[in-house]
N, C-alpha and C positions, 0 to 999 in steps of 0.2 A: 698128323693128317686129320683133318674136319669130319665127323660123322654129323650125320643127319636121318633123322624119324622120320620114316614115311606115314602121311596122314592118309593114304588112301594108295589103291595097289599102284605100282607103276609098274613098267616095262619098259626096261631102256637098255642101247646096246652094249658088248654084242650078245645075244639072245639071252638078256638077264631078268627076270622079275624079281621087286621085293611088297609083299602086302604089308597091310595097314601096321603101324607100330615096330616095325620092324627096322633096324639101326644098319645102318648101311656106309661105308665110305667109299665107295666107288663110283659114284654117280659121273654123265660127262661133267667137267668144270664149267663147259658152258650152257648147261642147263641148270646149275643150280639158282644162278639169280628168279630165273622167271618159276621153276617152283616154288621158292621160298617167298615170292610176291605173289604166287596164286592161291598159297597157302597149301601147298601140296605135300611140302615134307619142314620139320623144323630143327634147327639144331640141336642136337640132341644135347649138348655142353649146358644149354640153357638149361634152366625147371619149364618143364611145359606148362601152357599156358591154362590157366584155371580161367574156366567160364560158370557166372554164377546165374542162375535161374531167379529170378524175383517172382513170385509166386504171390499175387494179391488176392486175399478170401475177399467175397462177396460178401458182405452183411447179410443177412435174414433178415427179412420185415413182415412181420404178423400181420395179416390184415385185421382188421377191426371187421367184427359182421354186425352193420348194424338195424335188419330187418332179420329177424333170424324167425325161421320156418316154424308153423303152429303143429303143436305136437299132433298127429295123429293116433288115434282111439280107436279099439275096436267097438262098435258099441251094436252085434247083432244079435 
């Protein structure tokens, strides 16, 4: 029998829930197509699916100051 992960809670009947990560083999048969294309729940047989972040640093760029401020003095 097919087990499947659920990605986010469902409730489906007769009066069943199962929340997120939660491995389940009862679903109706004909609702697993259109969960499994909304991405609702995944086969759990699979490895789940690794999502990677690309994370690009910004450079630092120094400005150059090229009028820079006369020193003030006290001179009272």
């Amino acid at each position: 029998m097919a087990q499947y992960r659920a990605l986010v809670g469902i409730d489906y009947p007769p009066n069943k829930r199962v929340e997120a990560g939660e491995i389940v083999s009862d679903l109706p048969g004909d609702a697993i197509k259109w969960l499994l294309e909304d991405g609702l729940i995944e086969d759990s047989s699979k490895p789940a699916k690794k999502i990677e972040t690309i994370v690009k640093e910004t450079p630092i760029v120094e400005k150059e100051i090229t009028n820079p401020v006369a020193e003030v003095t006290d001179e009272a």
